[in-house]
VOBA-1610 file (N, C-alpha, C; in pm, whole numbers, padded with zeros to 5 digits, always signed):
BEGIN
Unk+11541+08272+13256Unk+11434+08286+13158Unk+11340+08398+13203Unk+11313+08471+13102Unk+11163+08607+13120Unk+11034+08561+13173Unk+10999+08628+13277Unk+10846+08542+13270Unk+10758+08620+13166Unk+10621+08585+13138Unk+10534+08632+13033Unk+10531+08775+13038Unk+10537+08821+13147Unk+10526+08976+13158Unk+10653+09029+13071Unk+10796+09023+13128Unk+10906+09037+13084Unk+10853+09068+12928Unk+10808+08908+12912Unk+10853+08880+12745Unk+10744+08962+12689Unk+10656+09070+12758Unk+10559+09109+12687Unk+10575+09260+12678Unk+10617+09302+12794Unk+10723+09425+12788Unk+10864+09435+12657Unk+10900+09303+12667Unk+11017+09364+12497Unk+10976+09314+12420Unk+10845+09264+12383Unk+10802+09288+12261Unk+10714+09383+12237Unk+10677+09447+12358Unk+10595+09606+12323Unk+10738+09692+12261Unk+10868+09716+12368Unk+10938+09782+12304Unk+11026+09751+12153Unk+11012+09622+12160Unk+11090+09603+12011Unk+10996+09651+11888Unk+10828+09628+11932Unk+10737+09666+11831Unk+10748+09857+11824Unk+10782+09916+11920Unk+10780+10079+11932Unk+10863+10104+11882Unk+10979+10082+11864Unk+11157+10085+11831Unk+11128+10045+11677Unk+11083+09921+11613Unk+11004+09920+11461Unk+10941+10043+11398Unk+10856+10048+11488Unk+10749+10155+11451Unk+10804+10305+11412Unk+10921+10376+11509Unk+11026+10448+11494Unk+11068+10438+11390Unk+11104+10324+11367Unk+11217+10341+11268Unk+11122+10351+11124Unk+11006+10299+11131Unk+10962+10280+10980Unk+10914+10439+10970Unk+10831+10493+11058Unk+10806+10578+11041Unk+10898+10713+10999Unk+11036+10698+11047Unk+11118+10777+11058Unk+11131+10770+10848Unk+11167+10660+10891Unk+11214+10632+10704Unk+11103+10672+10605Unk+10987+10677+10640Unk+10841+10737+10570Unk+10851+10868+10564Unk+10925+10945+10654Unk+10887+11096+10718Unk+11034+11151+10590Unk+11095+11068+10556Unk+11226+11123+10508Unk+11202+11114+10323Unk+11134+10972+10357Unk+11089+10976+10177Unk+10979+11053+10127Unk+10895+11087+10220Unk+10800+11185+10200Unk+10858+11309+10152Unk+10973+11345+10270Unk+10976+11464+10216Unk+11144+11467+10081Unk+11110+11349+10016Unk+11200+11392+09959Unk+11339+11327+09936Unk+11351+11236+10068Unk+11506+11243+10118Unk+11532+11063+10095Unk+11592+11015+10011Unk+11627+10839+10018Unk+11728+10822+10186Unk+11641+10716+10241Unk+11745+10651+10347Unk+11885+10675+10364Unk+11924+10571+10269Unk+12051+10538+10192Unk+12103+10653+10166Unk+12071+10751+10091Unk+12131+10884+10062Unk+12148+10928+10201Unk+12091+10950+10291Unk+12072+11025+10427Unk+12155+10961+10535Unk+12182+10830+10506Unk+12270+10766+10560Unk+12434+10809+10502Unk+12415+10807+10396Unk+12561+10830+10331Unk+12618+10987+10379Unk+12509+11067+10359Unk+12546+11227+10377Unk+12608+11215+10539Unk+12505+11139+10595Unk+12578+11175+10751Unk+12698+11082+10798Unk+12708+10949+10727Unk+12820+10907+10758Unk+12755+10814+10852Unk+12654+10812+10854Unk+12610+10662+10951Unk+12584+10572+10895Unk+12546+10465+10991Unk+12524+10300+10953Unk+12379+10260+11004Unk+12337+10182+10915Unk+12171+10141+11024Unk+12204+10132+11134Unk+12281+10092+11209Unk+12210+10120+11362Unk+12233+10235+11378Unk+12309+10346+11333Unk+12293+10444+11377Unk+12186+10507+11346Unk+12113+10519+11188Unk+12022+10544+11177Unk+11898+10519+11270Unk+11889+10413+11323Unk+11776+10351+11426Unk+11790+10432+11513Unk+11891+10458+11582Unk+11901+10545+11720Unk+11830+10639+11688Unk+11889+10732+11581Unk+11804+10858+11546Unk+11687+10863+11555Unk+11597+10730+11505Unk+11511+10757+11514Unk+11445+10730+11662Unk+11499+10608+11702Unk+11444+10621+11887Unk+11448+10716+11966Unk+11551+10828+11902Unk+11556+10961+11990Unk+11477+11037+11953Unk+11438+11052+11820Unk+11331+11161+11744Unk+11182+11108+11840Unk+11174+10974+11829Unk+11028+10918+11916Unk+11017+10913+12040Unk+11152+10996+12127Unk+11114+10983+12289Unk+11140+10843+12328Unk+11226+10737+12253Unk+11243+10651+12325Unk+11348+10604+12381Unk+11447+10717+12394Unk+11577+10713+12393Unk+11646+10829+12405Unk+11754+10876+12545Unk+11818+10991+12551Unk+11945+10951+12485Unk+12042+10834+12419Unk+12105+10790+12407Unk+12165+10790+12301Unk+12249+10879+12253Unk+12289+10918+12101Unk+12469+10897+12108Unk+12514+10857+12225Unk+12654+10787+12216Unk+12706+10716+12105Unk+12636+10698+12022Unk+12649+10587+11914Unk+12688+10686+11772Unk+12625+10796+11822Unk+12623+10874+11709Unk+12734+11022+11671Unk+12798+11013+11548Unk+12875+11160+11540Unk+12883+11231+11633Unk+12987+11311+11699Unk+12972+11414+11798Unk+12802+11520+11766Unk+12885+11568+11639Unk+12820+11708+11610Unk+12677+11665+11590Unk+12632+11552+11496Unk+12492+11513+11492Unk+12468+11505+11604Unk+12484+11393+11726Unk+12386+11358+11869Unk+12375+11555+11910Unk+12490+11650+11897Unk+12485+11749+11891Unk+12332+11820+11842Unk+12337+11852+11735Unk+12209+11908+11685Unk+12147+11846+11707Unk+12066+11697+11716Unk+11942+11618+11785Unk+11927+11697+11891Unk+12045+11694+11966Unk+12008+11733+12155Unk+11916+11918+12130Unk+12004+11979+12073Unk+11982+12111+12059Unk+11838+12120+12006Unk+11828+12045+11928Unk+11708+12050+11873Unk+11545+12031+11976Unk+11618+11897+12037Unk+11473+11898+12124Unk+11495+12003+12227Unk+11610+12040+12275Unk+11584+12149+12326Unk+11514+12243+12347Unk+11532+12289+12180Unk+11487+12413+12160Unk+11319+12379+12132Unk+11263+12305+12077Unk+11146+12250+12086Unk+11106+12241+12219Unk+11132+12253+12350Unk+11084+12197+12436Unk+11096+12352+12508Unk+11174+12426+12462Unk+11203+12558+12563Unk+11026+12677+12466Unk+11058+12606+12325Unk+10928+12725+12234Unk+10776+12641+12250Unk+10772+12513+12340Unk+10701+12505+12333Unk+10632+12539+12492Unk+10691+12583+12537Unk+10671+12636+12707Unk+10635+12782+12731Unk+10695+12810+12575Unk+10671+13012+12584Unk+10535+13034+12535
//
């Protein structure tokens, strides 16, 4: 069994991993884009969708789950975000 700490640590991360994900799905209808549609185009499944978004929020290097070529462009992406934001 977890002691209180444990159990207070995964419910901080299960509440951050939520938060990800809703936000992610806000950021997509905002601009435009249905879930469901965005799911279909890429060929994923909610959990894959979730990952995406734990990786977009830094909470997660872990995109095994996902298309070659997508975990692909994610990676590249923060990459390149992280190399223009140093120049």
């Amino acid at each position: 069994m977890e002691s209180p700490r444990e159990y207070q640590e995964i419910k901080q991360q299960i509440r951050k991993e939520t938060d990800a994900e809703i936000a992610f799905g806000e950021f997509l209808e905002r601009s435009g884009v249905d879930c469901d549609a965005f799911m279909q185009q890429w060929r994923i499944n909610q959990s894959q969708f979730n990952a995406i978004s734990h990786y977009l929020f830094g909470l997660t290097d872990d995109l095994s789950m996902l298309p070659p070529a997508l975990a692909a462009m994610l990676k590249a992406s923060r990459q390149l975000s992280i190399k223009s934001a140093a120049a």
